[in-house]
C-alpha positions in Angstrom: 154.3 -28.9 78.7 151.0 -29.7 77.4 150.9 -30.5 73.0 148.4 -29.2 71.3 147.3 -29.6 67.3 146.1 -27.1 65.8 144.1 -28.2 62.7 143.4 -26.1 59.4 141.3 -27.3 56.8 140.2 -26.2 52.6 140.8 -23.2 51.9 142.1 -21.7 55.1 145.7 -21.8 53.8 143.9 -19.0 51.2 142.8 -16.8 54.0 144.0 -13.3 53.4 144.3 -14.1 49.4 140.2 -15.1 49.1 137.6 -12.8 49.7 139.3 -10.4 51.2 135.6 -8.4 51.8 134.5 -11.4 53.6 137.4 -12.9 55.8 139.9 -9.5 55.7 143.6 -9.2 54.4 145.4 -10.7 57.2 146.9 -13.6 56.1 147.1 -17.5 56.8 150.5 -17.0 57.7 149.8 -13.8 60.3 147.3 -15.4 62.2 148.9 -18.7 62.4 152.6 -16.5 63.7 149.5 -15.0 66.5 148.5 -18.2 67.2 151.9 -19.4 67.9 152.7 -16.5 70.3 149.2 -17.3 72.4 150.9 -20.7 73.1 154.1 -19.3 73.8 152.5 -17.2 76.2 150.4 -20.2 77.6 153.0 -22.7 77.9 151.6 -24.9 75.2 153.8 -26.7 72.5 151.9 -26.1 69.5 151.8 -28.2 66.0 149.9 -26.1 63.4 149.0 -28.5 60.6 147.1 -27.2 57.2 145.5 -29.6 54.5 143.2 -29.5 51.8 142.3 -33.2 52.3 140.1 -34.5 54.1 141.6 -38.3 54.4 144.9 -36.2 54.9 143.1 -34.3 58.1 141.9 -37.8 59.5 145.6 -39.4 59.3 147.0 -36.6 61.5 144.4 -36.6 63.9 144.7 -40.6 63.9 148.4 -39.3 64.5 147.8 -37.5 67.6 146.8 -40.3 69.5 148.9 -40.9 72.4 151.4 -37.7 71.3 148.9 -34.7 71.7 146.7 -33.5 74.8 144.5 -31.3 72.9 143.2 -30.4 69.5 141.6 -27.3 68.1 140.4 -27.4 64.8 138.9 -25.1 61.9 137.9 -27.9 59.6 136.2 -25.0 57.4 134.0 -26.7 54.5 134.2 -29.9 56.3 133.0 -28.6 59.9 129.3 -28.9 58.0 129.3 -32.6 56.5 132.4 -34.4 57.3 131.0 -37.3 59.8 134.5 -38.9 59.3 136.2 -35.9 61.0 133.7 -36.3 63.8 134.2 -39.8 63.9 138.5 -39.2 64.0 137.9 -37.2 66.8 135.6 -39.4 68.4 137.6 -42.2 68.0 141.1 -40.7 70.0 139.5 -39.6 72.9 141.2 -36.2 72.9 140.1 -32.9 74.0 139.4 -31.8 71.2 137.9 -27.3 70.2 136.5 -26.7 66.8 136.9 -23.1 66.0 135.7 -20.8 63.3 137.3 -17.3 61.8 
């Protein structure tokens, strides 16, 4: 069975809460039970992991290493400045998605 980590970054644990006109009512917790299913369906053992902290995101991609054969990740903020994400994901030579809401 193949693992896969499924990254959240700031603010996406807010989803649902936050500007509901922009981003909709359904919550963090909805889409990440949806989310789940899709890998249930798939086959895929999924780890969803949430942080607001950058250094926090780079230790459990570091983590992956060896124990994960695919990321996906919505970094949000950090997708457009965070070189050391990029560099994290660079660096464990993983498949690696990034996805956006």
């Amino acid at each position: 069975m193949k693992k896969i980590l499924f990254i959240l970054g700031p603010n996406l644990n807010m989803v649902g809460i936050r500007h509901k006109e922009v981003y909709g009512t359904e919550t963090a917790e909805s889409i990440n039970r949806t989310v789940e299913k899709w890998a249930e369906e798939l086959g895929l053992e999924l780890e969803i992991y949430q942080s607001n902290h950058e250094g926090d995101i780079i230790d459990k991609i570091h983590s992956a290493y060896g124990n994960k054969d695919g990321i996906m990740i919505n970094a949000g903020a950090l997708t457009h400045y965070s070189y050391a994400l990029r560099d994290a994901i660079e660096a464990v030579h993983i498949p690696t998605v990034e996805t956006h809401m």
